[in-house]
C-alpha positions as CSV (number, residue, x, y, z in Angstrom):
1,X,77.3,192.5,125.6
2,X,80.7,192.8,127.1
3,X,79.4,189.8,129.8
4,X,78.6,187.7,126.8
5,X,82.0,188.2,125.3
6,X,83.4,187.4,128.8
7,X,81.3,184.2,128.7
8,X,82.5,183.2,125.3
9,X,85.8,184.0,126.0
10,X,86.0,181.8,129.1
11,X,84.1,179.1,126.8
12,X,86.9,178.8,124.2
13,X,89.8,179.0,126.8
14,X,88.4,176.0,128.7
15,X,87.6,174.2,125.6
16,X,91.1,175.0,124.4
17,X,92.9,174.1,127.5
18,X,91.0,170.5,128.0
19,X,91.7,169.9,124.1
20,X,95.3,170.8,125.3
21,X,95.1,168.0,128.4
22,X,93.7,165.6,125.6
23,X,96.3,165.5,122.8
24,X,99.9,164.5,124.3
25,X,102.1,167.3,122.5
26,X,105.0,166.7,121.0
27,X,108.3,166.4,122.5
28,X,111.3,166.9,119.9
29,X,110.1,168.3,116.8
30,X,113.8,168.3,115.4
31,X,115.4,164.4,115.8
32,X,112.0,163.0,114.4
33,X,109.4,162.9,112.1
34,X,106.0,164.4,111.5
35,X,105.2,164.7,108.4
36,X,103.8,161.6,106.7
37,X,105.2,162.4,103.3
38,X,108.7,163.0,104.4
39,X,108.1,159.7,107.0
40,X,107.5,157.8,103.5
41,X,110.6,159.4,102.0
42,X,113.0,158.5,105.2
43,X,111.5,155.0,105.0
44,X,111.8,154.4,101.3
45,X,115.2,155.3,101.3
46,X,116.3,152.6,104.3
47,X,114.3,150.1,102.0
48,X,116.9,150.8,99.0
49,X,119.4,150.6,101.6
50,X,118.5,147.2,103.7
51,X,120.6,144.5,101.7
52,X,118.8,141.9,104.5
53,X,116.2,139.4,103.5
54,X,112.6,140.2,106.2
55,X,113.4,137.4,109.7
56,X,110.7,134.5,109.2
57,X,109.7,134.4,112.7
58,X,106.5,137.2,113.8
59,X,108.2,139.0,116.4
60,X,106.1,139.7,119.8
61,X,108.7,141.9,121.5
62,X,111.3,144.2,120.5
63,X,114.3,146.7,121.0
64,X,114.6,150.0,119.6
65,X,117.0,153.0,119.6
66,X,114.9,156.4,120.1
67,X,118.1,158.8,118.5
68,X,117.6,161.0,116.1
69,X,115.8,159.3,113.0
70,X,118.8,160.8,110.8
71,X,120.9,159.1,112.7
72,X,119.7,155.6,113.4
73,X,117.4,155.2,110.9
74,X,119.1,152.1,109.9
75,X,118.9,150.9,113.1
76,X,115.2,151.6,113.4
77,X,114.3,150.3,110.0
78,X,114.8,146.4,110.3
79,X,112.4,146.0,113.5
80,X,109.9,148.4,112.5
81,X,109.4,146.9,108.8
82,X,108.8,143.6,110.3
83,X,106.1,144.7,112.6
84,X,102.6,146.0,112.3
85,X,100.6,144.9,115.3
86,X,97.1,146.6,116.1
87,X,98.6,147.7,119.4
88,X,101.9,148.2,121.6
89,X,102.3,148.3,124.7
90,X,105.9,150.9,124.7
91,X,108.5,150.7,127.8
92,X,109.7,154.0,127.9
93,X,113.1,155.6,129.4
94,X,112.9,158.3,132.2
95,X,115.9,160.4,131.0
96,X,117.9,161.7,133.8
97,X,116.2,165.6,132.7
98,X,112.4,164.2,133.1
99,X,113.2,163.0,136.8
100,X,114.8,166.2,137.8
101,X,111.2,167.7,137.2
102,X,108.9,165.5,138.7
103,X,110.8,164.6,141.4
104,X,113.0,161.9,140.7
105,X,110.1,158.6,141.5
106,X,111.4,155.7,141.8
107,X,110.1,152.0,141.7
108,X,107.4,152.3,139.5
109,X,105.6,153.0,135.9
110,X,104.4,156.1,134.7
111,X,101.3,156.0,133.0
112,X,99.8,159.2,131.1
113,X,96.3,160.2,131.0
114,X,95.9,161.8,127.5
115,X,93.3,160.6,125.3
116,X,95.5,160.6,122.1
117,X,99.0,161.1,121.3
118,X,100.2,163.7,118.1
119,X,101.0,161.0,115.5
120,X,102.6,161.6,112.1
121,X,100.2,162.8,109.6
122,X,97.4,162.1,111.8
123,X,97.1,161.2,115.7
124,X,97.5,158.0,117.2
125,X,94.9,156.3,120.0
126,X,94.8,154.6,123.2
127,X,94.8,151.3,123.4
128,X,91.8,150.4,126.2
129,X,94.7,148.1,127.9
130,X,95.9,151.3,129.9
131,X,92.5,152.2,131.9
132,X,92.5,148.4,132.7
133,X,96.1,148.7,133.8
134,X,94.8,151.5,135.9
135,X,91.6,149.7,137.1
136,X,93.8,146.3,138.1
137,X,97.2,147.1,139.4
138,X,97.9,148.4,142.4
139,X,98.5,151.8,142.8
140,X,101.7,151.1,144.8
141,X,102.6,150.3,141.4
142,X,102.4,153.2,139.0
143,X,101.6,157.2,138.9
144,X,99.4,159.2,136.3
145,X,101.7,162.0,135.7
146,X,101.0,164.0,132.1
147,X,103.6,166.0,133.1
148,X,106.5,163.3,133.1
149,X,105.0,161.8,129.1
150,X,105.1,165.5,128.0
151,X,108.6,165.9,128.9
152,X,109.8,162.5,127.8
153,X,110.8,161.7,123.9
154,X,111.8,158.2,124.2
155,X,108.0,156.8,123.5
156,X,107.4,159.4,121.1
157,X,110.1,158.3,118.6
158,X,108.4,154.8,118.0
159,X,105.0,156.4,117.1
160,X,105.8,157.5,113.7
161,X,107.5,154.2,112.7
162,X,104.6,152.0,114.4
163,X,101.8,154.8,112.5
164,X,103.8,154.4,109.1
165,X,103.5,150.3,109.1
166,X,100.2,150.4,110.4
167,X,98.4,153.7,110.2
168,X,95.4,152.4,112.8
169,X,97.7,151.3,115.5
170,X,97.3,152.1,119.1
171,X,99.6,152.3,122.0
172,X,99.8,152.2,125.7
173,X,102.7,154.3,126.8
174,X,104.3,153.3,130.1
175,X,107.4,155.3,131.2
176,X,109.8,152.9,133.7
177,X,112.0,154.4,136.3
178,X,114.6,153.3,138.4
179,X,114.4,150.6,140.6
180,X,116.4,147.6,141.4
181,X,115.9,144.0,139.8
182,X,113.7,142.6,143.1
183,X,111.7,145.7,142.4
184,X,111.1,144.5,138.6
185,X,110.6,141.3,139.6
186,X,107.5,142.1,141.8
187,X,106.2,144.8,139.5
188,X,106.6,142.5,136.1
189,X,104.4,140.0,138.0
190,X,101.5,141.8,138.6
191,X,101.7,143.4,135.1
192,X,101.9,140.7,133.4
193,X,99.2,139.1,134.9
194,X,97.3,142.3,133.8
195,X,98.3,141.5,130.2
196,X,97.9,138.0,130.5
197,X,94.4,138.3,131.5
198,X,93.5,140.9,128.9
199,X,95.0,138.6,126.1
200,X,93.2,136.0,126.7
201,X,90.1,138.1,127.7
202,X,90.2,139.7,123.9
203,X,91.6,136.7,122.2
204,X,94.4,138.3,120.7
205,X,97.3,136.7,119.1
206,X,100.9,138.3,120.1
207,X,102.7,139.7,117.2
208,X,99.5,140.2,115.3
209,X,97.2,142.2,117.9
210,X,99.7,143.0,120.2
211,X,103.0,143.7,120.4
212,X,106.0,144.7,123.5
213,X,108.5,147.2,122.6
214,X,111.6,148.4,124.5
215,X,112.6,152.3,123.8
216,X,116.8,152.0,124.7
217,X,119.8,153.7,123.5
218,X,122.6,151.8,124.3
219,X,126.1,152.9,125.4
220,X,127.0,156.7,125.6
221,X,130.7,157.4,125.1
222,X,132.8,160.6,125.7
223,X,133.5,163.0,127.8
224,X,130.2,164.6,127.6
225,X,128.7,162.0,129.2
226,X,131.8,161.6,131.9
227,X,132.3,157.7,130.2
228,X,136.0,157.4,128.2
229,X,136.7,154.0,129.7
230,X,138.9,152.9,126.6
231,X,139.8,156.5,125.4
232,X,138.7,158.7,122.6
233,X,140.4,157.5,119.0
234,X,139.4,154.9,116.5
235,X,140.3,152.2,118.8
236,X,138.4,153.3,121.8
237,X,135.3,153.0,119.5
238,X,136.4,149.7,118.1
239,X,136.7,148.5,121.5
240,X,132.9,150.2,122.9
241,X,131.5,148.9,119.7
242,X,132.7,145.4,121.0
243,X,132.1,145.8,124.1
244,X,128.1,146.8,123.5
245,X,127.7,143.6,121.2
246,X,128.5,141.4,123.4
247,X,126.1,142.6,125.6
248,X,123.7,142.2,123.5
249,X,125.0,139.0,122.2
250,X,125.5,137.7,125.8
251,X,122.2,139.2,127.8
252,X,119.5,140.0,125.3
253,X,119.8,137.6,122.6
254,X,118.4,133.8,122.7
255,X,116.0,132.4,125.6
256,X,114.9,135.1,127.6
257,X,115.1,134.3,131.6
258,X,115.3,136.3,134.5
259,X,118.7,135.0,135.6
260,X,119.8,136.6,132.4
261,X,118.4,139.6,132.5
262,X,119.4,140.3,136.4
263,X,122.7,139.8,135.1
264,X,122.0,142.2,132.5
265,X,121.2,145.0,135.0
266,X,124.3,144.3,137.2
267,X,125.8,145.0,134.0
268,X,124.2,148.6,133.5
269,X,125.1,149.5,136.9
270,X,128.6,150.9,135.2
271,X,127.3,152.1,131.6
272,X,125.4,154.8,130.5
273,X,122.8,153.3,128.5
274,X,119.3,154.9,128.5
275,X,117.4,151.4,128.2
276,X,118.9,150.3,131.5
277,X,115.5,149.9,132.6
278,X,113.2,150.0,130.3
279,X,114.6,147.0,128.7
280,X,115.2,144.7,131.2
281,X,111.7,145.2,132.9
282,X,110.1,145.3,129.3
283,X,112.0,141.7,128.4
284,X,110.5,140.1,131.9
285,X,106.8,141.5,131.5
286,X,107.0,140.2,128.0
287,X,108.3,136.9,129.1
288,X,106.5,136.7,132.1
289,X,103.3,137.3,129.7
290,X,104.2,135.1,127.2
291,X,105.0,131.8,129.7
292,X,101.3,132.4,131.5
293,X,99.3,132.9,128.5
294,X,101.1,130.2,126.8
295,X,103.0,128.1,128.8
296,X,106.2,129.2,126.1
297,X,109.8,131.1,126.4
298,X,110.2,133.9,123.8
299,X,113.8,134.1,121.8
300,X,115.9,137.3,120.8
301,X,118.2,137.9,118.5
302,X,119.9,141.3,117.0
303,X,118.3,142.8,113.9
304,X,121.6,145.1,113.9
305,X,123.8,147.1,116.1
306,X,125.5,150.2,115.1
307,X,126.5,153.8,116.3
308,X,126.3,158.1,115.4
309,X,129.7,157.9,114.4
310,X,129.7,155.0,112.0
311,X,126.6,156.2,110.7
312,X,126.7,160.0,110.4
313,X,123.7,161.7,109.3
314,X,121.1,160.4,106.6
315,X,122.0,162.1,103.2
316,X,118.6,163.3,102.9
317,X,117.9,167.1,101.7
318,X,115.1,169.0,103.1
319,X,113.9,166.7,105.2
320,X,112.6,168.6,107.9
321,X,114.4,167.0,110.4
322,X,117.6,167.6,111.7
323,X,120.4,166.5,114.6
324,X,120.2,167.3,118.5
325,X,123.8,166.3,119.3
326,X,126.6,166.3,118.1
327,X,128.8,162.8,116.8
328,X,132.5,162.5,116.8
329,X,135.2,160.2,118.8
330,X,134.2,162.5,121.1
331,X,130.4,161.9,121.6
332,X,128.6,158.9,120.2
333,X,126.3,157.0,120.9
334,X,125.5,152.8,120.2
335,X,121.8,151.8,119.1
336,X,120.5,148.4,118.8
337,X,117.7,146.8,117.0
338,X,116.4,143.0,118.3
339,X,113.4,141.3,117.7
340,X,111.5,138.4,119.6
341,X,109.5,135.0,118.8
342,X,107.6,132.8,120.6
343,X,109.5,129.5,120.9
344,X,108.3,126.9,118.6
């Protein structure tokens, strides 16, 4: 009897712990969503508060902040609601924290190895492009590492706006690390001839079926992240306000080239934005994709910029979510929102 117990039990703790390796767990269960119904509640709300007519162009790529959804839901709101592809492939940051605990890799992607991911209301699946990813490129390339998506939140907070616009998508989570533009250059090639090839392989139209999406805060201010360069009052935030829109306005909007967005990174070298990777090497995959599968440039422009201090928090009650940071002249930070076409 007892070695039958002892045979069950061993059962139901393997069975536990592979379901455990199978479902990637959730990260921050305070800055975001999970409850479908209160998803539907934070979105409705933006709607009443979006005075902006929907873009006319079907964005293929995009930009989002991944702050606390109290925060920059307005922010969120203008890409997501103009979106709902049947998969995404998601450029995720490696936050300073995640690197510290695997080791601090360099020059390559991260991809995970879980067979879904916890979604909002329900959980969200694969898409099959990341086992080809795995089965074309190089291993030079990329590292499997559960370990380094479990730890990382800046994927996770575009799952519950990508499930609430379309509740069947699927995503291929790839976490980018540092490396230097050359380094992008060569790695963007090879992936995008991955993606190329499985367009075209699948017949799937870009912005419909498949879709390229940048996870980026953008510039941190204060002292708490050691970056005052115009102070700490009202006109220091004026002034980093200004300063991250013309960024944006110089580097990420219009025709998309990779004279642009090496200029872009020399930029980052000074600022503390999250995205300083993950959006430059998502914009020249995404180009580079585009341009071989159909011989065509895509085009940005800003669906809006704004910050946690101008924004404050949501004024919605018993939400079940909550703040992470604090916001003050102190401590804020900017988030931007851009979407990309397909030149005519």
């Amino acid at each position: 009897m007892k070695k039958t117990l002892s045979v069950v039990l061993a059962a139901w703790l393997s069975i536990s712990f592979l379901t455990a390796q199978e479902i990637r767990p959730v990260r921050d269960s305070i800055g975001y969503c999970w409850n479908a119904e209160q998803m539907k509640r934070l979105v409705e709300y933006l709607a009443i508060c979006e005075n902006k007519p929907q873009p006319n162009h079907m964005f293929v790529a995009g930009i989002s902040p991944h702050d606390d959804f109290l925060y920059a839901g307005q922010v969120y709101y203008p890409l997501f609601r103009s979106v709902k592809p049947r998969e995404v492939v998601i450029f995720g940051v490696t936050h300073r924290t995640v690197r510290n605990e695997i080791g601090d890799p360099q020059g390559i992607l991260l991809l995970d190895a879980y067979k879904v991911w916890r979604g909002c209301g329900k959980d969200v699946t694969i898409s099959p492009l990341r086992e080809f990813m795995k089965s074309t490129l190089d291993t030079q390339y990329f590292r499997v590492s559960n370990k380094a998506h479990s730890l990382e939140h800046s994927i996770e907070a575009m799952v519950p706006w990508l499930q609430y616009f379309n509740p069947e998508v699927k995503i291929t989570p790839i976490m980018v690390t540092l490396m230097p533009f050359d380094r992008m250059e060569e790695v963007s090639e090879k992936l995008s001839d991955i993606f190329s090839e499985y367009i075209k392989k699948n017949r799937l139209i870009p912005g419909r079926d498949i879709f390229f999406l940048c996870s980026s805060d953008a510039n941190h201010y204060g002292r708490d992240f050691n970056n005052v360069p115009f102070g700490e009052d009202i006109a220091a935030h004026a002034k980093g306000i200004e300063q991250d829109q013309h960024i944006a306005d110089k580097y990420l909007s219009g025709a998309i080239e990779a004279e642009k967005i090496q200029k872009f990174t020399g930029v980052m070298e000074n600022l503390v934005w999250c995205g300083k990777y993950s959006v430059p090497f998502g914009l020249l995959t995404a180009e580079k994709t585009v341009s071989k599968t159909f011989g065509k440039n895509i085009i940005g422009t800003v669906l809006r910029y704004s910050d946690s201090y101008s924004e404050g928090v949501l004024p919605l009650k018993q939400s079940g979510m909550g703040t992470t940071a604090p916001f003050s002249l102190k401590h804020w930070v900017g988030y931007l929102a851009m979407g990309y076409w397909i030149e005519e």
